[in-house]
Biotite code that builds the C-alpha atoms (Angstrom):
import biotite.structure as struc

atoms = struc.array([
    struc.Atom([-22.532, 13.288, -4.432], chain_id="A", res_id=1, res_name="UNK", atom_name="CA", element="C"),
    struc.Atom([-21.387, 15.942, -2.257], chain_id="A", res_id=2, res_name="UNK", atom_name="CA", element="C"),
    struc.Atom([-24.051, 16.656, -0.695], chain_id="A", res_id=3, res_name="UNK", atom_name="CA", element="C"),
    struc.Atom([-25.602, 18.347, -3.669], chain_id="A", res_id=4, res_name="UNK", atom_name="CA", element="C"),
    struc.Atom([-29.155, 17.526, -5.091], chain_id="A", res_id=5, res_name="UNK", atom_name="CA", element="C"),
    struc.Atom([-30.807, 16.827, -8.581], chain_id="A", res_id=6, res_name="UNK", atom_name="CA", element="C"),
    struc.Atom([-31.883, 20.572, -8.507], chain_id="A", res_id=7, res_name="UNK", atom_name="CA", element="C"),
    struc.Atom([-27.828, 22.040, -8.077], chain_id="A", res_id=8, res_name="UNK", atom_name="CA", element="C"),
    struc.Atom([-26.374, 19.739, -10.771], chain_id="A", res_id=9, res_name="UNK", atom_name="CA", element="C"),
    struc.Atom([-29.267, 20.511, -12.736], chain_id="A", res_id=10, res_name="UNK", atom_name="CA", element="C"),
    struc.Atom([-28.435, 24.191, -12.077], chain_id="A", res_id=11, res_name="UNK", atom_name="CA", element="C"),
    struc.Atom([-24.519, 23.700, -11.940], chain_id="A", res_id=12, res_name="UNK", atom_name="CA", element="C"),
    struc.Atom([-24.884, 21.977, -15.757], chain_id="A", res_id=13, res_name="UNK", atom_name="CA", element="C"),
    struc.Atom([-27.081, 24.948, -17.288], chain_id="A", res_id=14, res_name="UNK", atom_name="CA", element="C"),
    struc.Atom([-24.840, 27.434, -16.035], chain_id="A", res_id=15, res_name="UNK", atom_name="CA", element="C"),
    struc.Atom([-21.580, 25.397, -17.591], chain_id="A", res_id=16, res_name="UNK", atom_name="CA", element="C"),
    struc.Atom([-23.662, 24.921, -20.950], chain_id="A", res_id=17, res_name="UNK", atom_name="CA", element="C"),
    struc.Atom([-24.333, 28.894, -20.295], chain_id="A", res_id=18, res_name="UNK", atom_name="CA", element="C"),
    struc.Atom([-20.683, 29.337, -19.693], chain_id="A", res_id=19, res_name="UNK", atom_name="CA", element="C"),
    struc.Atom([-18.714, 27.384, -22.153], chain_id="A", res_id=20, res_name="UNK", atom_name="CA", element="C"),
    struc.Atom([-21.107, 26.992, -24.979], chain_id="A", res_id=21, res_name="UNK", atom_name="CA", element="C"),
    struc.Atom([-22.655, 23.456, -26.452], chain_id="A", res_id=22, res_name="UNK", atom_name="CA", element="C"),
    struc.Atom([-18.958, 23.281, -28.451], chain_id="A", res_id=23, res_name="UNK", atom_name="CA", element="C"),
    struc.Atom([-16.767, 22.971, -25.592], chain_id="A", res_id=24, res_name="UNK", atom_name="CA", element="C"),
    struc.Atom([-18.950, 21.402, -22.601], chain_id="A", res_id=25, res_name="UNK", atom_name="CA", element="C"),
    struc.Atom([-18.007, 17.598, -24.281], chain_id="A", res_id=26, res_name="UNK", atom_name="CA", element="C"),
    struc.Atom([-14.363, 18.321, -24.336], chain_id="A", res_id=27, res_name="UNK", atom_name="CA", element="C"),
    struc.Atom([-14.282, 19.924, -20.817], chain_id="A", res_id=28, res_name="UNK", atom_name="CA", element="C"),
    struc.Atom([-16.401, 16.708, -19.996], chain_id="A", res_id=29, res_name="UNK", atom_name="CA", element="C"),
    struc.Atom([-13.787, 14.731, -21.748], chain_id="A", res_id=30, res_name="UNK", atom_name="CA", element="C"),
    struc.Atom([-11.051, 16.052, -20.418], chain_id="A", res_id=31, res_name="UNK", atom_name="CA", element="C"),
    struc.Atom([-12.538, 16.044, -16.970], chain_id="A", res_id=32, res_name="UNK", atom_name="CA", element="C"),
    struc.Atom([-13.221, 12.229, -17.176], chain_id="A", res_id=33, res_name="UNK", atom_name="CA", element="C"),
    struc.Atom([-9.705, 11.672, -18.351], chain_id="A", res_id=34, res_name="UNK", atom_name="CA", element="C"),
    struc.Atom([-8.301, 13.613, -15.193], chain_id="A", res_id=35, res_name="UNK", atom_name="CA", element="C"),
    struc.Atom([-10.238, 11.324, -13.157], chain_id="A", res_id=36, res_name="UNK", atom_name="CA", element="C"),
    struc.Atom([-9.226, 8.073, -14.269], chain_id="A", res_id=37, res_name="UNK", atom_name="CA", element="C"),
    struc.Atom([-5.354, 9.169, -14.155], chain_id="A", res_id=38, res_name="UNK", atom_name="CA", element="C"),
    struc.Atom([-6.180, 10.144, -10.905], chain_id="A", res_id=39, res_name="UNK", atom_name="CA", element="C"),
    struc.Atom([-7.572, 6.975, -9.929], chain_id="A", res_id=40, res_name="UNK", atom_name="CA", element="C"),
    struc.Atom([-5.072, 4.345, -11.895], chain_id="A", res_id=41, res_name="UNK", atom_name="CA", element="C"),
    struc.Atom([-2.231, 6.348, -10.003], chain_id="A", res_id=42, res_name="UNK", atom_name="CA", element="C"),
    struc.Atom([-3.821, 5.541, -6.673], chain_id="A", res_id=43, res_name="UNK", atom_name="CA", element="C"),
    struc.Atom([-4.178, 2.351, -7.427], chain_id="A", res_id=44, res_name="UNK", atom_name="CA", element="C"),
    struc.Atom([-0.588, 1.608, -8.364], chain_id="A", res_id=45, res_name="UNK", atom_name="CA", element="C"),
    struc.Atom([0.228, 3.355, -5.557], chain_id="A", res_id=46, res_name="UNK", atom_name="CA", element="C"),
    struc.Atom([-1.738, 1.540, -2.812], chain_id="A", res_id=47, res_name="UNK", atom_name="CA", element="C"),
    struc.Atom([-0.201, -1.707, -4.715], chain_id="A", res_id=48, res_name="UNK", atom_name="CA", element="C"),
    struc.Atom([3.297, 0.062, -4.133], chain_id="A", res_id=49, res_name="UNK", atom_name="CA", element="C"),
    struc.Atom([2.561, 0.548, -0.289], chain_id="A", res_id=50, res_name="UNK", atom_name="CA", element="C"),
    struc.Atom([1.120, -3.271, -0.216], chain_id="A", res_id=51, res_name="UNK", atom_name="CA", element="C"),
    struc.Atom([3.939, -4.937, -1.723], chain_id="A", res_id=52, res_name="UNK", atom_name="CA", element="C"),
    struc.Atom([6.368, -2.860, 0.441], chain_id="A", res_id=53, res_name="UNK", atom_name="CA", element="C"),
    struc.Atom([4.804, -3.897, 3.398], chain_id="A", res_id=54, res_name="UNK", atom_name="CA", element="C"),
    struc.Atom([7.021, -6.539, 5.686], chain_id="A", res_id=55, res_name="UNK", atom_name="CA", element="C"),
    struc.Atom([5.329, -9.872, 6.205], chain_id="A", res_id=56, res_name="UNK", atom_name="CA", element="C"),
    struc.Atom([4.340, -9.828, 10.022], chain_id="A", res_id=57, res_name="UNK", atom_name="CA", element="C"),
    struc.Atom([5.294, -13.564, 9.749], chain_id="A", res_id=58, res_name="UNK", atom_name="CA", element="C"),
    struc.Atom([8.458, -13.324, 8.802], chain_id="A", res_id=59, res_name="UNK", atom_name="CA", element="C"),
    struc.Atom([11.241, -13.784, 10.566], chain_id="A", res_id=60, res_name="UNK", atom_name="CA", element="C"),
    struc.Atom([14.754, -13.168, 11.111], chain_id="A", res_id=61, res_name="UNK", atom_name="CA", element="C"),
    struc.Atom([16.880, -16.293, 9.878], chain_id="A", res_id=62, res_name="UNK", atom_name="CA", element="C"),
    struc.Atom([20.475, -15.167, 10.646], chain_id="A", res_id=63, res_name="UNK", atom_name="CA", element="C"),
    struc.Atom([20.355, -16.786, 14.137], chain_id="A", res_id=64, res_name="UNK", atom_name="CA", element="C"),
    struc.Atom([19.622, -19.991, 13.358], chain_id="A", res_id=65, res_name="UNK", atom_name="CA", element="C"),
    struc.Atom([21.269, -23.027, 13.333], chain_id="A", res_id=66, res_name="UNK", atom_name="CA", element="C"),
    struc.Atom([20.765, -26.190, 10.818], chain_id="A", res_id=67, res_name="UNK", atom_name="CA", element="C"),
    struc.Atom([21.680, -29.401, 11.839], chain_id="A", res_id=68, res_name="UNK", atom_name="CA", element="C"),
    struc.Atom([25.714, -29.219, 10.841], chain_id="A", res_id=69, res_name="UNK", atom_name="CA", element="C"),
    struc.Atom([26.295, -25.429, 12.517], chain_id="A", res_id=70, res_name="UNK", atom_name="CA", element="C"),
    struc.Atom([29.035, -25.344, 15.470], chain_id="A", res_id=71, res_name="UNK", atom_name="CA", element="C"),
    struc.Atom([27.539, -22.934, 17.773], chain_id="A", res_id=72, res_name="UNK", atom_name="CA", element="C"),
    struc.Atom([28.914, -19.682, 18.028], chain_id="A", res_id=73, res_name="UNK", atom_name="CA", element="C"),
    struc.Atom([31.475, -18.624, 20.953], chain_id="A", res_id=74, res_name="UNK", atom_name="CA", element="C"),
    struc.Atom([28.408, -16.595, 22.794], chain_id="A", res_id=75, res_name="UNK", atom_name="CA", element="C"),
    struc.Atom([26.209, -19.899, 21.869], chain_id="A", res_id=76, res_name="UNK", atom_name="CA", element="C"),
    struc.Atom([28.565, -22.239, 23.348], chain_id="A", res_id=77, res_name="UNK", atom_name="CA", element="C"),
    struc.Atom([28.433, -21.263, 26.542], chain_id="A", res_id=78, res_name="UNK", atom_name="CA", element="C"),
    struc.Atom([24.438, -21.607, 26.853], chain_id="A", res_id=79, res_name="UNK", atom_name="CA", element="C"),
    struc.Atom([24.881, -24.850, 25.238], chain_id="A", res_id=80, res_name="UNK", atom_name="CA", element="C"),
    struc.Atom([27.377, -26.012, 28.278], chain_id="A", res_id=81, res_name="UNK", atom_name="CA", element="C"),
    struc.Atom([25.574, -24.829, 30.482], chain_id="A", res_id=82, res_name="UNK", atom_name="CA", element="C"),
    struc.Atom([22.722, -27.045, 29.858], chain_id="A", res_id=83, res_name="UNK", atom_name="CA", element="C"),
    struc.Atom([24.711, -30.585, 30.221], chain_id="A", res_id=84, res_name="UNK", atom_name="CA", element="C"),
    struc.Atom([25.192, -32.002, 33.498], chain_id="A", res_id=85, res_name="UNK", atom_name="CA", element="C"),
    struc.Atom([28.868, -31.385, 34.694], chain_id="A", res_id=86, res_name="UNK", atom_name="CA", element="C"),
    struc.Atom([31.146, -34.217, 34.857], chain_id="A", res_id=87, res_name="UNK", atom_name="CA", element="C"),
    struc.Atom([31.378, -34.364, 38.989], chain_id="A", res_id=88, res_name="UNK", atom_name="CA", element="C"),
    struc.Atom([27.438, -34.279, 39.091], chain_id="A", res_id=89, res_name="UNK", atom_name="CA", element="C"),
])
């Protein structure tokens, strides 16, 4: 925990109960905890936020495609001649 051992939290804890009183040390306490698990539930939706944003490396671009029934495109038609034997050949 920081680097800190059982004698400084021991220490850190009488000086708070010296502090604040035996009143207020459960509501700081309280309040503390509270912080901390707002803190960590807005991480948490955040990292889910960043996940779910994140682009499947998978995926892939579809626009260029052709199904089965597509006439290719003037810049596609060209490659596709190309390939076939000419006439005179």
């Amino acid at each position: 925990m920081f680097g800190l051992g059982p004698g400084e939290l021991i220490t850190i804890l009488v000086l708070a109960l010296l502090i604040f009183g035996p009143k207020k040390l459960p509501e700081i306490g309280r309040s503390l905890g509270s912080a901390m698990r707002d803190l960590r539930r807005a991480s948490n939706d955040f990292m889910s936020a960043v996940e779910q944003d994140e682009p499947d490396e998978f995926e892939t671009d579809r626009t260029d495609h052709h199904t089965w029934n597509d006439e290719p495109t003037s810049e596609h038609k060209d490659e596709d001649e190309s390939d076939k034997p000419k006439e005179g050949e």
